[in-house]
C-alpha positions in Angstrom: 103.9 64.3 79.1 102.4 63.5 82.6 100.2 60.2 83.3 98.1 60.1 85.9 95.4 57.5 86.9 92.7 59.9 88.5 89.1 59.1 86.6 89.1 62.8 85.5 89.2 62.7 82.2 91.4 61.2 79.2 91.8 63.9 76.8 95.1 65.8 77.1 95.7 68.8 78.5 98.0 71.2 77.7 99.9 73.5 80.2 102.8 75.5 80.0 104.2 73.1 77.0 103.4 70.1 79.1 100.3 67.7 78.6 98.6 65.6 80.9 97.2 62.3 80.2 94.8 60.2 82.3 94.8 56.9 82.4 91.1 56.3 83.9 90.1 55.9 87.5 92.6 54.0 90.0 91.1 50.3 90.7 88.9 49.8 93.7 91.7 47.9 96.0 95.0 47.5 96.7 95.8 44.1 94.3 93.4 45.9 91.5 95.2 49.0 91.2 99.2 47.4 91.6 97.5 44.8 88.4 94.9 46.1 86.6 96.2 49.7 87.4 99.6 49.1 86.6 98.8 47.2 83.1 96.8 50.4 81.6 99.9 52.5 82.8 102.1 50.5 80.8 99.8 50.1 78.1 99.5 53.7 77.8 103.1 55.1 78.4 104.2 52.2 75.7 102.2 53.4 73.1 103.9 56.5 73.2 107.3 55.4 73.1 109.0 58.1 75.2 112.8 58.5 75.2 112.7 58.3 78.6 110.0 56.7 81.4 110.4 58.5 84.6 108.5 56.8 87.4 108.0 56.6 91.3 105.4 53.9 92.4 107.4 50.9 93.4 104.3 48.4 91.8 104.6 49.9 88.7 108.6 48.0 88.7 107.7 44.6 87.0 106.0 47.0 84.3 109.0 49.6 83.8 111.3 46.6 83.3 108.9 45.5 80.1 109.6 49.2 79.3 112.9 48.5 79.0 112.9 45.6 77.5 110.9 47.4 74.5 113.8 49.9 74.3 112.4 52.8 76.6 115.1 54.2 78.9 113.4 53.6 81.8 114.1 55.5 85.5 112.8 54.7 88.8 112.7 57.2 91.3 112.8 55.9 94.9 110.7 58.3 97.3 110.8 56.1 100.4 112.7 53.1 101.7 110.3 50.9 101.2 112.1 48.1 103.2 111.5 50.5 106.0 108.5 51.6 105.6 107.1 47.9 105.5 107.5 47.7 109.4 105.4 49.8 110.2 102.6 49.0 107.6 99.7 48.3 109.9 97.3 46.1 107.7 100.7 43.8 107.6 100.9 41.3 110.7 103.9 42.6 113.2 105.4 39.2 113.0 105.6 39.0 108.9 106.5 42.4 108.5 110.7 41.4 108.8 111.0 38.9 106.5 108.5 40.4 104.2 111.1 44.4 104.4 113.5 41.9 103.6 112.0 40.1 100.5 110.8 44.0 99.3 114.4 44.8 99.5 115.3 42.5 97.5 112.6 42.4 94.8 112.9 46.5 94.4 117.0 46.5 94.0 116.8 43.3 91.6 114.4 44.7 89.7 116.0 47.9 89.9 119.1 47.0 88.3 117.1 46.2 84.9 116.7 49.7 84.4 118.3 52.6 83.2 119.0 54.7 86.1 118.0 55.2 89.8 117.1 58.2 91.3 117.1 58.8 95.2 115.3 61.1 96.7 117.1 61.1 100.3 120.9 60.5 101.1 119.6 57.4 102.8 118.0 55.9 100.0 120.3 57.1 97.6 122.8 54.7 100.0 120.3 52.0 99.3 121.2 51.7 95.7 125.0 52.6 96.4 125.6 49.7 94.0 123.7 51.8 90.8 125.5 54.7 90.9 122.2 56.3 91.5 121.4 59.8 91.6 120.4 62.2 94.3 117.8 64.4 93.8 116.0 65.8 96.4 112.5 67.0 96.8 112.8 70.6 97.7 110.4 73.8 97.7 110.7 75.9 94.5 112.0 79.0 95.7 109.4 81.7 93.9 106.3 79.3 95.0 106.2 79.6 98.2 107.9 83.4 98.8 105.5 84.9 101.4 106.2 88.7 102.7 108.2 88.9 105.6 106.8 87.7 108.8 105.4 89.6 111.4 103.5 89.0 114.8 101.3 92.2 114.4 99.8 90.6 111.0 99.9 87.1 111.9 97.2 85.3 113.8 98.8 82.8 116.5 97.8 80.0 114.2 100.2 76.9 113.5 99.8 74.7 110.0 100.4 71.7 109.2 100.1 70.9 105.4 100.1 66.8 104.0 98.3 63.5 104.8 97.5 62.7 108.3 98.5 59.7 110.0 98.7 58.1 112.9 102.6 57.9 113.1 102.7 61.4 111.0 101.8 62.6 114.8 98.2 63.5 114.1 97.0 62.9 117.4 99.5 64.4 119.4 99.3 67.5 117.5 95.6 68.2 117.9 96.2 67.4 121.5 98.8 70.1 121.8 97.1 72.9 120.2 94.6 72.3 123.4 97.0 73.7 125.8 98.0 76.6 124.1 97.0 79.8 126.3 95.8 81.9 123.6 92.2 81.6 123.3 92.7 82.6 119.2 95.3 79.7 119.1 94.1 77.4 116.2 95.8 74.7 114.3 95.3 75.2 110.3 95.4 71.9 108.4 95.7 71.3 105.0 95.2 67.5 104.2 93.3 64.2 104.4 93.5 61.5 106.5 91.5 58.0 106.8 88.0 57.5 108.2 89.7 55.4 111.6 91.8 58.7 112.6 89.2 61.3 111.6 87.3 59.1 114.3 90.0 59.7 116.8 90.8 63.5 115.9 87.4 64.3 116.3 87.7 63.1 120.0 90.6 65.1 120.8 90.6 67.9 123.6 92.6 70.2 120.4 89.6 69.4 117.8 87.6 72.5 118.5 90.7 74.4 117.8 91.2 72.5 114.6 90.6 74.3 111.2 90.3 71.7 108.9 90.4 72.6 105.1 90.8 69.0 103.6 92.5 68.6 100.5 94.0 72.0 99.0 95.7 73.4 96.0 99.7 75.0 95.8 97.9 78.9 96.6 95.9 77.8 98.9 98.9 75.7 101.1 100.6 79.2 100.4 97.4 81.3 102.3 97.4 78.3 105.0 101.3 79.4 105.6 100.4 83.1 105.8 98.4 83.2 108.4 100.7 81.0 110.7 103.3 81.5 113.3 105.0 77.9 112.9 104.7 74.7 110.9 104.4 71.2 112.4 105.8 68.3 111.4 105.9 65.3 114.2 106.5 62.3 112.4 106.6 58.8 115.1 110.1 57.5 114.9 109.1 55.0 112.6 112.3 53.0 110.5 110.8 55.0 107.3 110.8 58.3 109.3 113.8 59.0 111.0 116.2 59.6 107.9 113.3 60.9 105.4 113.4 64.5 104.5 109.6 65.7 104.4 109.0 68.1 101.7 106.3 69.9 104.0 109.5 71.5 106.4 111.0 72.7 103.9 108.2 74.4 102.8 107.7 76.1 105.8 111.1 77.3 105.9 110.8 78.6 102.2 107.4 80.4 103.6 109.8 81.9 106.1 108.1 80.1 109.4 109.9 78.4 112.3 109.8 74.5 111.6 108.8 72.5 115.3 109.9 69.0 114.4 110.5 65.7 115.3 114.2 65.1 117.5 116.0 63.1 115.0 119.4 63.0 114.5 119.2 64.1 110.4 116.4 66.9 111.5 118.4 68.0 114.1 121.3 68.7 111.7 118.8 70.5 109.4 116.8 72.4 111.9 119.7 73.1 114.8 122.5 73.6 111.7 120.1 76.8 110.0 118.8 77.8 113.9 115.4 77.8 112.1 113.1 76.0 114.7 112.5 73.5 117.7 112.8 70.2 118.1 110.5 68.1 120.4 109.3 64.3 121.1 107.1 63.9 118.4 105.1 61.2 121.1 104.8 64.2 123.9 102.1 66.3 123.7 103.1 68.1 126.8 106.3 68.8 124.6 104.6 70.0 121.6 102.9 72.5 123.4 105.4 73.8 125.2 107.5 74.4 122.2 104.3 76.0 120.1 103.5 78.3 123.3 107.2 79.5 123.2 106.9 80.1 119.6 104.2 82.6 121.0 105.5 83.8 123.9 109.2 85.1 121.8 108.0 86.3 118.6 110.3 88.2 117.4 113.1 85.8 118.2 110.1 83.0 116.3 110.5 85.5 112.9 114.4 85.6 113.3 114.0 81.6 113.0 111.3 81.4 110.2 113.6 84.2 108.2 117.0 81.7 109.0 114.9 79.0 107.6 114.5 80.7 104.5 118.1 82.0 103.6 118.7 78.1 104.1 116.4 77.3 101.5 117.5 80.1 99.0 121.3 78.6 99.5 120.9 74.8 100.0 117.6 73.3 100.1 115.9 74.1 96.7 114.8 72.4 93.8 116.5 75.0 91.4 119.8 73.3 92.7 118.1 69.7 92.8 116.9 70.2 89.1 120.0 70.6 87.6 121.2 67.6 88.4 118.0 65.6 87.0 118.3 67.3 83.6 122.2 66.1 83.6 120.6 62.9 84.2 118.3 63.0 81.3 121.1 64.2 78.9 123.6 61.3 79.5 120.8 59.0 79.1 119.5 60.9 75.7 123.1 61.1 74.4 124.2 58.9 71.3 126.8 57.0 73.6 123.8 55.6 75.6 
């Protein structure tokens, strides 16, 4: 059973064996939804009484150790380092932001260590909890989801996508202003996503913006039809603390989709995208940069499909959930065993 907090409904509903229940709209506010929120998730996932409460939102962790406490086995799975991700919090002021990463460090791996298991979704948050024995399970692609037919220029418009929430250190900016110096007068940038009202402000500004399809919020098929009709995926992430060792699910996608990733220079992409040859790597601040890299992308297609279809034998052998899954289901059998 899924629970969600979205305000669409609360009666269950069944799919594929699996039910989802809603808890009722999220709160209006930040301190609303990690109080009020949080107490009608507990309330709800304690009255079922689940072997096991699996859970990633860091202000549900006060809750999930009551959880425990009432004999649920209880698992938090870390998405992000939040102690990173805290400096570059903007609504937080640059001078508190230290000792407060510091104090969220502290509170999430005390709190942590009340439960039954940790899950990491990155090696460097799995490190993190190196004193839990956690377990590593990354978010990768499915591999039948996003299976497109083989890539090729005659088909494919010289489109790039980028698929996720915008955000001002996501590289939002600097990607809009890229697609602007593209020579192609057909070049467009397909986005799939949201972002907040303060950026849509900016993006709208942007030399790129004309160039911009924007399709807001989508759906699994429709990410899949965004990816089709693309030459290369973008994802520019600033080198924010929180950045430079995550693992965005989005490239991986687009290597599973079989396109060319142009990414961010760090050093764990450039293992990833430089160890499979499956795309180029740029200053995620330049948008001189960007472009160049997306115009090469056009200018060399067939050595561009010769990337995207590297990309995906390195999904199919190392960076897929089929492999990823089996290790949470291990985890959910030692926890479910009688020894536990």
């Amino acid at each position: 059973m899924l629970f969600v907090q979205d305000g669409k409904g609360d009666e269950e509903v069944v799919n594929g064996g699996y039910s989802i229940r809603d808890t009722g709209a999220p709160p209006l506010g930040r301190a609303r939804r990690m109080t009020l929120g949080a107490w009608r998730m507990y309330r709800a996932v304690l009255r079922e009484r689940p072997n096991i409460a699996h859970f990633h939102d860091p202000e549900l962790l006060p809750w999930a150790v009551l959880l425990r406490l009432a004999g649920v086995r209880v698992i938090y799975d870390a998405h992000e380092d939040l102690g990173a991700a805290i400096l570059s919090k903007p609504y937080i002021p640059p001078m508190l932001r230290a000792p407060i990463s510091v104090a969220v460090r502290l509170v999430e791996k005390g709190t942590a260590r009340c439960l039954s298991a940790v899950v990491g979704a990155t090696p460097a948050i799995e490190r993190n909890f190196s004193s839990m024995q956690p377990t590593l399970v990354q978010n990768f692609p499915m591999l039948a989801e996003l299976a497109l037919p083989s890539n090729t220029t005659k088909k494919v418009p010289p489109h790039f996508a980028y698929v996720g929430g915008l955000a001002f250190i996501r590289g939002a900016i600097e990607m809009v202003e890229a697609i602007a110096d593209i020579k192609d007068s057909k070049a467009r940038l397909q986005i799939g996503g949201g972002f907040p009202a303060d950026l849509g402000e900016e993006l709208t500004k942007c030399r790129g913006w004309p160039k911009v399809d924007f399709h807001g919020w989508v759906g699994r098929q429709k990410v899949a039809e965004i990816l089709s009709s693309c030459r290369a995926g973008l994802v520019l992430f600033h080198p924010e603390p929180n950045h430079v060792e995550a693992q965005p699910n989005k490239m991986f996608e687009y290597m599973a989709a079989g396109l060319p990733v142009i990414a961010s220079d760090f050093p764990l992409w450039r293992e990833i995208v430089d160890g499979s040859k499956c795309g180029l790597l740029v200053d995620p601040l330049n948008p001189a940069e960007i472009s160049n890299a997306m115009q090469w992308i056009l200018d060399n297609p067939e050595e561009a499909v010769e990337m995207g279809q590297r990309g995906r034998e390195a999904v199919e052998r190392y960076y897929n959930w089929e492999a990823e899954s089996v290790k949470l289901v291990s985890l959910y059998r030692r926890l479910t065993s009688p020894t536990q």
